[in-house]
C-alpha positions as CSV (number, residue, x, y, z in Angstrom):
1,X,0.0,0.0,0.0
2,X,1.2,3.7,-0.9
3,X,2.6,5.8,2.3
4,X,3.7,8.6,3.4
5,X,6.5,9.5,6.0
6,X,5.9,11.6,9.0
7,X,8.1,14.4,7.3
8,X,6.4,14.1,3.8
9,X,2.7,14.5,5.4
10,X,4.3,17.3,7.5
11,X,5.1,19.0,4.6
12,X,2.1,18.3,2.8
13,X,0.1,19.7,5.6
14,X,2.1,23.2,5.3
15,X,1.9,23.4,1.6
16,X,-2.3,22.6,2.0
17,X,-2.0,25.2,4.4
18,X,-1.2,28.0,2.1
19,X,-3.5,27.0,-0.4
20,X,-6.8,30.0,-1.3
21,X,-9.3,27.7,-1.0
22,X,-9.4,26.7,2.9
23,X,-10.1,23.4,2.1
24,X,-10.6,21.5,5.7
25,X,-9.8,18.6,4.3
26,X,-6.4,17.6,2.2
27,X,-6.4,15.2,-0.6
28,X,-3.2,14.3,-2.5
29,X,-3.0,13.2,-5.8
30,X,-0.2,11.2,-6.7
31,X,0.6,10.1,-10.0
32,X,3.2,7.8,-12.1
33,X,4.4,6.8,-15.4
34,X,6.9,5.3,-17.4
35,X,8.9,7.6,-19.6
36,X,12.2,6.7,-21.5
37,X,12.2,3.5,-19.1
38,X,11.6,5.2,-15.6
39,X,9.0,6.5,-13.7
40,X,8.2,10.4,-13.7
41,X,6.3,11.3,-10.5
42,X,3.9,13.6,-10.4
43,X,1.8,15.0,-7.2
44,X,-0.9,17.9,-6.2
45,X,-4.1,19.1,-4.9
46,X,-6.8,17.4,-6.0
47,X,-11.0,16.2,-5.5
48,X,-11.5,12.9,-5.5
49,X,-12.3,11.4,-9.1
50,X,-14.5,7.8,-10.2
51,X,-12.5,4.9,-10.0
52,X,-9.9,6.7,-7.4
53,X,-7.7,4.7,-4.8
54,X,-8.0,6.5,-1.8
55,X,-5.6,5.7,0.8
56,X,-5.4,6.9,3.8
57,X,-1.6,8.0,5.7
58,X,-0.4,10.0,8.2
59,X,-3.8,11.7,8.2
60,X,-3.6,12.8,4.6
61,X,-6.0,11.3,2.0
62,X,-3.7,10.3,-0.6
63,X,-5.1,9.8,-4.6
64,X,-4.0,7.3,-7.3
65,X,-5.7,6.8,-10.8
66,X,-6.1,3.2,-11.9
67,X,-3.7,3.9,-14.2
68,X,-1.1,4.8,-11.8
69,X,-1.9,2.5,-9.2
70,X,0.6,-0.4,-10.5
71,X,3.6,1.7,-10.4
72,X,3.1,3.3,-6.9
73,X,1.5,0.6,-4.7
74,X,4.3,-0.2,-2.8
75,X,5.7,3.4,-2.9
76,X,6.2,5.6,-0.3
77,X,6.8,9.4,-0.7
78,X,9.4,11.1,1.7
79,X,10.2,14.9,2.6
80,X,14.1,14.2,3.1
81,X,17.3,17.3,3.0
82,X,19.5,15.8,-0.2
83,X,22.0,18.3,1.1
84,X,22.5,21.0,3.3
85,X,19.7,23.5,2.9
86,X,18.2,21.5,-0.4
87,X,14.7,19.4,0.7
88,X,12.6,17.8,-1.5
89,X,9.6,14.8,-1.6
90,X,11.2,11.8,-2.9
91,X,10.0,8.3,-4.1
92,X,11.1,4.7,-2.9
93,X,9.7,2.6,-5.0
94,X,10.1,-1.0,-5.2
95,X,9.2,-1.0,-8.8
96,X,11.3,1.9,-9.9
97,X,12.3,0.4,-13.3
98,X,15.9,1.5,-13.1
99,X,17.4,-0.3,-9.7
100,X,15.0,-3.1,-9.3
101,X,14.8,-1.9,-5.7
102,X,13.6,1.7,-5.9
103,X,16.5,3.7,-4.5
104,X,17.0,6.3,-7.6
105,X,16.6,9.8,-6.6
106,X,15.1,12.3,-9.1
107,X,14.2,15.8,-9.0
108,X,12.5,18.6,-10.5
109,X,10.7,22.0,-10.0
110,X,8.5,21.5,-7.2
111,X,10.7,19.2,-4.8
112,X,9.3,15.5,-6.6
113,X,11.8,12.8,-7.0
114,X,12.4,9.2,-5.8
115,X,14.3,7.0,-2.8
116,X,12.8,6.8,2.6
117,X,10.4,5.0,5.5
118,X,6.8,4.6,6.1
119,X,4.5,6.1,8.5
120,X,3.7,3.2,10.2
């Protein structure tokens, strides 16, 4: 099942936080697909569609299409400090094309990437 870290739903929370709308509740779309052999991540605000997973982590209701589901249902999405002063989300993801074990770590505007724990 997809998760979250304690950090990641943190810093979802603060993002959701600064949002216009108010919105009491947070819902997460996650989404995934193969490009040029690996998976590109892609995440934001979102309202629940037909057909949605919806799981529920670290209080944040996260949301995969079918069509992504495959790719990220062992995943987990971590909030992690690459290097001093540098944080971004990234994925570990057991099906991450490229390592067989999902430790690549990727990144691009808006802090998603891949390789971190679960929120047990």
């Amino acid at each position: 099942m997809f998760t979250l870290t304690p950090a990641a739903a943190e810093q979802i929370r603060q993002a959701a936080a600064t949002q216009d709308d108010g919105a009491a509740s947070i819902e997460l779309r996650i989404a995934a697909k193969i490009e040029d052999g690996e998976i590109v991540y892609g995440m934001g605000f979102d309202s629940e569609r037909e057909h949605d997973a919806v799981v529920e982590t670290c209080g944040i209701t996260v949301l995969i299409a079918p069509r992504s589901l495959e790719l990220l249902g062992d995943a987990t999405l971590d909030f992690v400090e690459l290097q001093p002063g540098e944080f971004q989300f990234i994925f570990i993801n057991p099906a991450e094309p490229t390592t067989g074990a999902g430790g690549s770590c990727a990144s691009r505007q808006g802090g998603c990437g891949s390789c971190g724990g679960g929120c047990g």
